[in-house]
C-alpha positions as a printed Julia matrix, in Angstrom:
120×3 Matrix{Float64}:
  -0.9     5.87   25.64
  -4.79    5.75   25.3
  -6.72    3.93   22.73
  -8.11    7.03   21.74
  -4.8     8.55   21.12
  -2.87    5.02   19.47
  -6.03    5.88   16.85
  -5.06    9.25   16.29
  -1.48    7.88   15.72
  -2.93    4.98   13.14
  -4.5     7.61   11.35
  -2.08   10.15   10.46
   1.06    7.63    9.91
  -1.63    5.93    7.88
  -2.63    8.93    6.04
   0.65    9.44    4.39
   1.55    5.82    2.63
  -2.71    6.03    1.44
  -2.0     9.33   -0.19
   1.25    8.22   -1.8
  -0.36    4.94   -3.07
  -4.11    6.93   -4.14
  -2.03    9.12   -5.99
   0.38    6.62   -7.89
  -3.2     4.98   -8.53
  -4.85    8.13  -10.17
  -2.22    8.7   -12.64
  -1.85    5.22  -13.65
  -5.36    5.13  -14.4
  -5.36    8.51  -15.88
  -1.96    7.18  -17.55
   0.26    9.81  -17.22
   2.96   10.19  -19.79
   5.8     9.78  -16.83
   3.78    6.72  -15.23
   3.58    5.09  -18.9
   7.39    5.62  -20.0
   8.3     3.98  -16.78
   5.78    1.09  -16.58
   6.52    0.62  -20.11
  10.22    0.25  -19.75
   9.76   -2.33  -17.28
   7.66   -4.36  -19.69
   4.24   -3.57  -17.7
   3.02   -1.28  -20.6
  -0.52   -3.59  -21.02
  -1.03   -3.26  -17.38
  -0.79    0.01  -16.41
  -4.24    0.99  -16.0
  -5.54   -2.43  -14.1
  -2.32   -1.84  -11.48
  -3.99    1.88  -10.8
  -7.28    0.06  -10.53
  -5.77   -2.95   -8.05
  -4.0     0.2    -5.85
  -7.2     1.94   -5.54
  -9.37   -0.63   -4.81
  -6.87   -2.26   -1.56
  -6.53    1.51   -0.57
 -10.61    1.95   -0.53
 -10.44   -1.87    1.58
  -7.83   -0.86    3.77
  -9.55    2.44    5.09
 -13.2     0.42    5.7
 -13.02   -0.94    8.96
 -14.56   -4.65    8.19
 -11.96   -5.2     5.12
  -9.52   -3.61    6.71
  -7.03   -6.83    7.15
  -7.5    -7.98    3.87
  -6.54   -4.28    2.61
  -3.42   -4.26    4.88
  -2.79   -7.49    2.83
  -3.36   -6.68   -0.46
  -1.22   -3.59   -0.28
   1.71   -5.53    1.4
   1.53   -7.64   -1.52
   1.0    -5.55   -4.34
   3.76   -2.92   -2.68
   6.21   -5.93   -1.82
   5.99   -6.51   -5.81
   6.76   -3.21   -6.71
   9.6    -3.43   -4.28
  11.34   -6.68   -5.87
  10.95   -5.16   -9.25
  12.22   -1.72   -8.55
  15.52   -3.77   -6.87
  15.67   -5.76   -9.5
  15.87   -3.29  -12.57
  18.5    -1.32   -9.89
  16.18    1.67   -9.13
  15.41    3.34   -5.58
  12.98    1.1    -3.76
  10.22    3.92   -3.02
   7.51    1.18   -2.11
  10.01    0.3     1.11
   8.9     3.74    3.44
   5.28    3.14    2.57
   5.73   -0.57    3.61
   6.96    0.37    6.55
   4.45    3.48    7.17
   1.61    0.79    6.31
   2.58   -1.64    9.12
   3.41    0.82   11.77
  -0.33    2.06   11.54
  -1.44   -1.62   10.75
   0.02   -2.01   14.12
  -1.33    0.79   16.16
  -4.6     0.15   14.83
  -4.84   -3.14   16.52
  -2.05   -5.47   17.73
  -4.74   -8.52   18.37
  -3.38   -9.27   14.21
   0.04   -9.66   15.4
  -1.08  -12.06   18.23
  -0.17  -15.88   18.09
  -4.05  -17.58   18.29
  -3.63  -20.42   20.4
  -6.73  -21.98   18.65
  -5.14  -25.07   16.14
């Protein structure tokens, strides 16, 4: 497969996970009357709006090239929370396929982050 073509790849399986978590983003900051009952359930009510605002901002770092690591690992953190909650209160884990999604284009992107540096 060429470089030009593992891009491609990146992109689209990338595309899907940033469009799930840009839109879970807008309506918590928009706080949309489903997003609210739920987040408010789970005891997150106060926080709503600055979860939208951390999803949106590792999205936008993700998709620039330079803070592009550092967006991979924001997003596997903030999703991997999201993930121990939801199994914790017993509901579908929806964050797991956009995990998943995230590190399969992480991946194609560049496997040099997935390296062992022999540097100490």
């Amino acid at each position: 497969m060429t470089t030009k073509t593992k891009k491609i790849i990146s992109i689209v399986v990338g595309a899907v996970p940033a469009a799930m978590v840009l839109m879970s983003g807008i309506m918590k900051l928009t706080l949309n009357p489903k997003m609210v009952e739920g987040l408010t359930q789970g005891g997150f009510g106060s926080y709503i709006q600055l979860f939208g605002a951390i999803e949106i901002v590792s999205l936008i770092l993700f998709f620039i090239p330079k803070t592009k690591k550092i967006g991979f690992y924001l997003l596997l953190s903030y999703l991997g929370g999201a993930m121990s909650v939801e199994l914790g209160h017993g509901v579908a884990p929806m964050s797991i396929p956009i995990l998943i999604l995230l590190w399969i284009s992480f991946f194609l992107d560049d496997k040099q982050n997935f390296i062992k540096s022999t540097n100490a």
